[in-house]
TIBAFI-646224 format. One record per residue: x, y, z of N, C-alpha, C, O in turn; residue in three letters. Coordinates in steps of 0.02 Angstrom, whole numbers, padded with zeros to 5 digits, always signed. Example, Ala and Ser with C-alpha at 12.3 -4.5 7.8 and 13.67 -1.06 7.14 Angstrom:
! TIBAFI-646224
+00660-00284+00390+00615-00225+00390+00660-00165+00390+00712-00166+00423ALA;+00642-00112+00354+00684-00053+00357+00645+00002+00394+00670+00057+00402SER;
END
This chain:
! TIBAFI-646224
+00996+08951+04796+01017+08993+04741+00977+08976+04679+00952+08920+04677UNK;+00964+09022+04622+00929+09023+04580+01000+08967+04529+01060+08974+04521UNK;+00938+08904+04499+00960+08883+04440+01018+08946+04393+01031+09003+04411UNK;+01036+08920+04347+01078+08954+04312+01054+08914+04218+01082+08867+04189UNK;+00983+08964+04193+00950+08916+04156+00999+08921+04097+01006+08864+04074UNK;+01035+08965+04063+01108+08939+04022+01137+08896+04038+01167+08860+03998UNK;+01137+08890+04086+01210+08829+04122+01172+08770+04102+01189+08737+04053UNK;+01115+08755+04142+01055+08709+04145+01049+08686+04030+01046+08626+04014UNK;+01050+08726+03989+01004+08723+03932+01099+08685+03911+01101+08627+03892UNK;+01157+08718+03915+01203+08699+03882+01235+08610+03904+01263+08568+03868UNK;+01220+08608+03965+01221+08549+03989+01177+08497+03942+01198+08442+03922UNK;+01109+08527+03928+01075+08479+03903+01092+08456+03830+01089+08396+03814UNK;+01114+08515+03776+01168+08519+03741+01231+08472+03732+01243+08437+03683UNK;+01267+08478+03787+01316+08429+03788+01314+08360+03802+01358+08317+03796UNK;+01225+08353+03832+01246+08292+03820+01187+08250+03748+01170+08192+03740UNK;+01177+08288+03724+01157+08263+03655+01212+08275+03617+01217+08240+03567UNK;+01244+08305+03624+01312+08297+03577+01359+08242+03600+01398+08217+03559UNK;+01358+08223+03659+01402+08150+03691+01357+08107+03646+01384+08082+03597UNK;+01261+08091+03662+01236+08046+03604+01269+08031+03554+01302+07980+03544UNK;+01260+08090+03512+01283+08103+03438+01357+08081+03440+01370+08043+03393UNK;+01401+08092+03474+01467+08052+03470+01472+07987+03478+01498+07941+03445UNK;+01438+07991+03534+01426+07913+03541+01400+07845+03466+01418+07790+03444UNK;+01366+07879+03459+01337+07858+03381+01370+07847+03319+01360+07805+03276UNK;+01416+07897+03324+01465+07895+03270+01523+07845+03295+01557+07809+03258UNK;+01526+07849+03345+01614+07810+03384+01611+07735+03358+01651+07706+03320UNK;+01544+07708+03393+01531+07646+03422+01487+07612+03340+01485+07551+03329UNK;+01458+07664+03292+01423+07634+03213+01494+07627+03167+01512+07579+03134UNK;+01520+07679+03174+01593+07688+03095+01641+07704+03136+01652+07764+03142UNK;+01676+07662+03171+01719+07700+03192+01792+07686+03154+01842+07690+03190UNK;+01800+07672+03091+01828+07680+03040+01847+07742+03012+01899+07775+03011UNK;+01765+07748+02980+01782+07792+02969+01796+07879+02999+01807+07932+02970UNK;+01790+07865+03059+01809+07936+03107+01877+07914+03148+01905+07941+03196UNK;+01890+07861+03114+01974+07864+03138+02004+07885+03070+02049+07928+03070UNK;+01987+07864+03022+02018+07914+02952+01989+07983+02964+02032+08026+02974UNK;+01921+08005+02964+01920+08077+02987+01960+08135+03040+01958+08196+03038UNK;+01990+08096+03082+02019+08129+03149+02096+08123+03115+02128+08175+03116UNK;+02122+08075+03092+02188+08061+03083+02227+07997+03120+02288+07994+03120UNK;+02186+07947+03150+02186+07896+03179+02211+07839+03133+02179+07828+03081UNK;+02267+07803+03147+02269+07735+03093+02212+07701+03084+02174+07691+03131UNK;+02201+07681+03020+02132+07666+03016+02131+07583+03030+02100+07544+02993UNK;+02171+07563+03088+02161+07487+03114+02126+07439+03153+02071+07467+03155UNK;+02118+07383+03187+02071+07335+03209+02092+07389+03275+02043+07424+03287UNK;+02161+07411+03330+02172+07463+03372+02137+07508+03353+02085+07492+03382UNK;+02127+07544+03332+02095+07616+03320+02025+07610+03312+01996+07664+03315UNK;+01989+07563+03304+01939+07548+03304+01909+07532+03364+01852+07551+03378UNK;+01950+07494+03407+01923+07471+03471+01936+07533+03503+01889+07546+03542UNK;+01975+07573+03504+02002+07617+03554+01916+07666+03544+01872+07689+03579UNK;+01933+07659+03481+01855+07737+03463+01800+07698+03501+01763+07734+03536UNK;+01790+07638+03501+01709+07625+03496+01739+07605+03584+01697+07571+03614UNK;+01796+07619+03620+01780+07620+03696+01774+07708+03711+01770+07739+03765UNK;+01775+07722+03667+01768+07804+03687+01702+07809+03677+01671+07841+03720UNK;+01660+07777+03614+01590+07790+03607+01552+07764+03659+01494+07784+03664UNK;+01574+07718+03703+01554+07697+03762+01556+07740+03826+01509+07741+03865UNK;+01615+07775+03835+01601+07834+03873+01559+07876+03850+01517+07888+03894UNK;+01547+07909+03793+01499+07941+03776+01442+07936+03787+01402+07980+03800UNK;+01437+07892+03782+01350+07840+03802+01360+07849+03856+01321+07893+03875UNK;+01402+07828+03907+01381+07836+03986+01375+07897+04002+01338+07913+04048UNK;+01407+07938+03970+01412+08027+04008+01340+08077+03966+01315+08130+03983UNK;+01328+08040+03921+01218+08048+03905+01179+08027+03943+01130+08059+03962UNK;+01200+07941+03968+01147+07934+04018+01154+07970+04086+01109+07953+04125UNK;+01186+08004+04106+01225+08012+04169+01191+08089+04155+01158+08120+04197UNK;+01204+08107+04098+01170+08196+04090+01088+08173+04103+01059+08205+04147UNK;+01053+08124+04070+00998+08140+04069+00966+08118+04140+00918+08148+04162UNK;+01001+08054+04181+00981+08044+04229+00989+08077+04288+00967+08058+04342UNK;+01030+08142+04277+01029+08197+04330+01005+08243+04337+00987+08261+04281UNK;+00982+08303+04395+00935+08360+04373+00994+08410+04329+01052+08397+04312UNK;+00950+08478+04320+00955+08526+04292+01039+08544+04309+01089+08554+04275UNK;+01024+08541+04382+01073+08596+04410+01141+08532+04440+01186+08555+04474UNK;+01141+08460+04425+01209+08449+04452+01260+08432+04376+01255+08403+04322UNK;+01310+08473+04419+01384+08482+04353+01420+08412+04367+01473+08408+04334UNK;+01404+08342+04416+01435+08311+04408+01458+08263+04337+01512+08235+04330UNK;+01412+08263+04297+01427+08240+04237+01469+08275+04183+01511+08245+04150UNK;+01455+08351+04175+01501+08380+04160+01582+08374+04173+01627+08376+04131UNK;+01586+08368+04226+01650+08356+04264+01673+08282+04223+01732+08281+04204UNK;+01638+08227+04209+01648+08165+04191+01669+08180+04115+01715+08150+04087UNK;+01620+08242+04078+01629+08220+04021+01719+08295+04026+01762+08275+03987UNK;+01736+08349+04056+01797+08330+04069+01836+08290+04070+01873+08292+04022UNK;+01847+08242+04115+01889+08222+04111+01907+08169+04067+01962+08142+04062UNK;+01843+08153+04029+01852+08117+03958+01873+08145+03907+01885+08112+03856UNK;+01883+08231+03908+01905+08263+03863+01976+08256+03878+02017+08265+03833UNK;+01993+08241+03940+02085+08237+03939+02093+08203+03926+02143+08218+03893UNK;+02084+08123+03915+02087+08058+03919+02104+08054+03835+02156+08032+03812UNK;+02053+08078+03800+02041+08101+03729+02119+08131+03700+02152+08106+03654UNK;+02139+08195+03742+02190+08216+03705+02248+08184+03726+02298+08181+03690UNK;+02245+08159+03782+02321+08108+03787+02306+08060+03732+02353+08047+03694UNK;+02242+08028+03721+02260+07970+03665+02253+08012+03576+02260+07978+03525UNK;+02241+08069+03574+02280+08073+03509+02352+08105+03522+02384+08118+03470UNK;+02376+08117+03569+02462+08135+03584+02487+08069+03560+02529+08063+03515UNK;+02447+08002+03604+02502+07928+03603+02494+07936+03516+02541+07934+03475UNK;+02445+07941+03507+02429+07915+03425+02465+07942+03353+02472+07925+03294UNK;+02485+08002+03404+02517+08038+03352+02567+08037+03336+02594+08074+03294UNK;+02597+07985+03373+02677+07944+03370+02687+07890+03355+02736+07857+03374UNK;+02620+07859+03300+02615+07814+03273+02640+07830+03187+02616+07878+03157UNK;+02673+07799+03163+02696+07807+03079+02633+07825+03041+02629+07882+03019UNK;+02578+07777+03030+02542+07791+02997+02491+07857+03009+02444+07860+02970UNK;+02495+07894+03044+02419+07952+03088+02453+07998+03036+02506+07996+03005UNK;+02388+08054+03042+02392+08097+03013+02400+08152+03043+02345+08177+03053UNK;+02467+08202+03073+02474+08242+03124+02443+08310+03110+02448+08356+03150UNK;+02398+08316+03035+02387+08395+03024+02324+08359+03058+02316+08376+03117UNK;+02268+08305+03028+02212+08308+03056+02208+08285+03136+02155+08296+03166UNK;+02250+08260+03162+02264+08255+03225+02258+08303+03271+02223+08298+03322UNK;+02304+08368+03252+02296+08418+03282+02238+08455+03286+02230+08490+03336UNK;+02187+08455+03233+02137+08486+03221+02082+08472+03288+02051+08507+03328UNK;+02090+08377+03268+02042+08346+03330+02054+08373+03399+02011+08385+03441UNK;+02137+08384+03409+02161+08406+03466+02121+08474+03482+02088+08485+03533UNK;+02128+08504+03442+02111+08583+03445+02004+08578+03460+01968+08621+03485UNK;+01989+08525+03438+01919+08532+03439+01904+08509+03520+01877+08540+03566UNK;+01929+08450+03519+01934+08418+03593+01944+08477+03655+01917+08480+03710UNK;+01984+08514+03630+02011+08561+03699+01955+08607+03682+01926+08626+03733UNK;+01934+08627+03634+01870+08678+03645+01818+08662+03680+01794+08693+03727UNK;+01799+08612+03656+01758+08535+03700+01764+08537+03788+01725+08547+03835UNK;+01814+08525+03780+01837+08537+03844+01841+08583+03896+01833+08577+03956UNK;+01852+08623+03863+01834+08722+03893+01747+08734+03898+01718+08762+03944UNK;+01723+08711+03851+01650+08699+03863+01615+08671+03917+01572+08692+03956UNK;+01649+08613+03910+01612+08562+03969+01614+08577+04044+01568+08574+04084UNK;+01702+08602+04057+01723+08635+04116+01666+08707+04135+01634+08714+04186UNK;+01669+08755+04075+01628+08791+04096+01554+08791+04118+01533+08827+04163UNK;+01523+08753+04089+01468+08741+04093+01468+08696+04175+01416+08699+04208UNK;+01506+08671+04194+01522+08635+04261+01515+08694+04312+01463+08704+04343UNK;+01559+08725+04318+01570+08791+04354+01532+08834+04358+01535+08871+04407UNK;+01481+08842+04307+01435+08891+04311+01380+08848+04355+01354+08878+04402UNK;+01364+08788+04344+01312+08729+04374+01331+08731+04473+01297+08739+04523UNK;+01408+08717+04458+01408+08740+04527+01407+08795+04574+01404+08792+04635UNK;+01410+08860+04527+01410+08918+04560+01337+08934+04575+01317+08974+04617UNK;+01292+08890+04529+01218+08919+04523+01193+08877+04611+01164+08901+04660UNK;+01214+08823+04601+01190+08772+04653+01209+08795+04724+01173+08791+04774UNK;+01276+08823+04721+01292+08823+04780+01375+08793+04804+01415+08819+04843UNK;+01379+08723+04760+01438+08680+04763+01508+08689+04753+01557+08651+04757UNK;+01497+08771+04733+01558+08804+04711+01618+08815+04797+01678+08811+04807UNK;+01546+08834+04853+01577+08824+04909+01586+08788+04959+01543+08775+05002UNK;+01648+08768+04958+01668+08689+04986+01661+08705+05058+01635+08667+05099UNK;+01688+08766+05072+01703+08801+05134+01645+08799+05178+01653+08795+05239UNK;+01577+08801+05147+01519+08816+05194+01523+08782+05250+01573+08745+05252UNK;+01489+08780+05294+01462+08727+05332+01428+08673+05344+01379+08692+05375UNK;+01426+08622+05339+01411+08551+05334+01319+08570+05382+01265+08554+05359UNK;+01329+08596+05431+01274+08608+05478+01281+08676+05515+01334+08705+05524UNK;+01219+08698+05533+01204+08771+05589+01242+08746+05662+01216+08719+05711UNK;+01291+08759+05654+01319+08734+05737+01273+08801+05799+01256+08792+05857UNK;+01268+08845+05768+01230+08903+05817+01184+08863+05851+01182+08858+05912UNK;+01147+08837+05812+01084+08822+05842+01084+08745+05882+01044+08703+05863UNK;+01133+08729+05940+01151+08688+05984+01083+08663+06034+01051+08704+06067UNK;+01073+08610+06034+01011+08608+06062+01025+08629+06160+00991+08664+06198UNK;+01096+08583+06175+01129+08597+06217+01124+08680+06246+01106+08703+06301UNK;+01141+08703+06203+01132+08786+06225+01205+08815+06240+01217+08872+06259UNK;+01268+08748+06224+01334+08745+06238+01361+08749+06170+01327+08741+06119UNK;+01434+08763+06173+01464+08786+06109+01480+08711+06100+01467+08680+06152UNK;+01508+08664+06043+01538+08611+06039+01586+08597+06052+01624+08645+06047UNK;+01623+08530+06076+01663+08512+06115+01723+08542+06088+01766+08542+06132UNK;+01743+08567+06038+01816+08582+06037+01820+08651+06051+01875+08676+06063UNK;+01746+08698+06052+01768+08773+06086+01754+08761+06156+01747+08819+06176UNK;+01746+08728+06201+01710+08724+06275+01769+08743+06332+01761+08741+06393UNK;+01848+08768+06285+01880+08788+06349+01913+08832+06325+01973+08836+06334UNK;+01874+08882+06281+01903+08942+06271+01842+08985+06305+01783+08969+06309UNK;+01873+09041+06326+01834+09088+06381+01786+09134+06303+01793+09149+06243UNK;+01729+09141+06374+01677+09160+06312+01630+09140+06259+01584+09168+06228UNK;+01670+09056+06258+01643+09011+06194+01572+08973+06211+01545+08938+06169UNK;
END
């Protein structure tokens, strides 16, 4: 199947924007726990700069793969859920800020709808979309016999 060169260009996209997060998480992550609505504590700090660490892995993981596999996509999914469960926990902390909380929430899930899509399209382009295919050409039996589990149905 033909690449899917949108799919292919937004991938590459996302993962310079994992960089760029990454960068920010793991340099200030102070201050983008006051930007998001995060307590701005020694917790909130570690928590960000282990997220800027995923970030970093799901860049190297974009760049060290070809064009066409959505498995990293899929990764940086499911770091987008991971993301909004921890500003849910966070947001049941006294000190957070629940208007800018939600905002992050709301950016994250766009994020997220992104990443998924761009997955789906990678696998529809590739092929991987169908699980169903066949592993191998069973037709072409060198035997010249059907395989052992049709060999006692009439005709097979």
């Amino acid at each position: 199947m033909e690449t899917d060169r949108s799919a292919s260009r937004l991938k590459e996209i996302l993962g310079w924007a994992s960089l760029g997060l990454a960068a920010g998480l793991l340099g200030a992550p102070s201050r983008v726990a006051r930007l998001i609505g995060f307590p701005d504590d020694a917790r909130s700090s570690a928590l960000l700069r282990a997220v800027g660490l995923r970030e970093m892995l799901a860049y190297v993981l974009i760049e060290r793969t070809g064009p066409e596999d959505a498995g990293p996509l899929w990764v940086r999914t499911g770091g987008d859920a991971i993301d909004l469960a921890l500003i849910g926990a966070s947001s049941r902390r006294g000190e957070a800020d629940r208007g800018r909380l939600a905002v992050a929430a709301a950016n994250v899930g766009a994020i997220a709808a992104l990443d998924a899509y761009a997955a789906m399209r990678l696998g529809r382009s590739t092929g991987a979309a169908n699980p169903a295919a066949p592993a191998e050409d069973l037709a072409e039996d060198p035997a010249g016999e059907p395989p052992e589990p049709l060999r006692g149905i009439e005709g097979g």
